[in-house]
N, C-alpha and C positions, 0 to 999 in steps of 0.2 A: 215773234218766235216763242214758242211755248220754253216753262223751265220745269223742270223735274227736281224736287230737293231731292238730294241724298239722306241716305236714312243710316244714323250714327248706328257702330255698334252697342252701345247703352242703353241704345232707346229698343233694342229687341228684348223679348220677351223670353223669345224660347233659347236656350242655355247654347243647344248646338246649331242654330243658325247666328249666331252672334259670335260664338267661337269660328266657324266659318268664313265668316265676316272679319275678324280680327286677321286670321289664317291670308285672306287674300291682301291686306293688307302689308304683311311682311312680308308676303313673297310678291306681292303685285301679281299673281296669277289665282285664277281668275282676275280679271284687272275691276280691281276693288270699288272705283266708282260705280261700274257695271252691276255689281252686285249690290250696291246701295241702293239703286235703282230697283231691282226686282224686291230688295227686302221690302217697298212699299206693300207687294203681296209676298207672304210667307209662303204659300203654297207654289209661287211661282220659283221662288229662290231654292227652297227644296225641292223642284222638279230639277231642276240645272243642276244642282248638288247633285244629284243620284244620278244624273247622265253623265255628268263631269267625271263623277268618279269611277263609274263602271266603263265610260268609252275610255277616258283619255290617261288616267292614273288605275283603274285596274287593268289594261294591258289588250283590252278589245281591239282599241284601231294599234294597227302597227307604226312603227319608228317612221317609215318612208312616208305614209302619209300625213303622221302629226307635222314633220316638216315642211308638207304640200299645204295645211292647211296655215303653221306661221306664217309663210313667204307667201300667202294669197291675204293673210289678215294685216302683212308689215305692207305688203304693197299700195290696197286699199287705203292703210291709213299715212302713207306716206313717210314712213321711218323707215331708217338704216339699220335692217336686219341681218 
């Protein structure tokens, strides 16, 4: 089985993808290993950032669905949401 390192936020370059990175870390949302994961490409992690922010915390998708989309993500992963 393949492994993917995580990619620290120290080892990032650019200022606001490692502030980002630190950010999912306290709040564990976006779930911060996830996002270690894309920092392997910056380009990929700033695309998720700017979808992130404009669907889910600028207020695009509404309330009823962000909770359709937890309870299909708690389900798949088998947590008690």
């Amino acid at each position: 089985m393949a492994r993917v390192s995580y990619v620290r936020p120290e080892d990032i370059e650019e200022p606001d993808l490692r502030q980002a990175m630190r950010d999912a870390m306290l709040k564990s949302t976006p779930r911060p290993e996830i996002q270690a994961i894309r920092a392997h490409q910056p380009e990929v992690l700033r695309a998720f950032l700017y979808t992130w922010e404009r669907l889910f915390k600028g207020g695009v998708v509404d309330r009823q669905l962000k909770e359709l989309c937890r309870l299909r993500v708690s389900t798949t992963l088998g947590c008690n949401y």
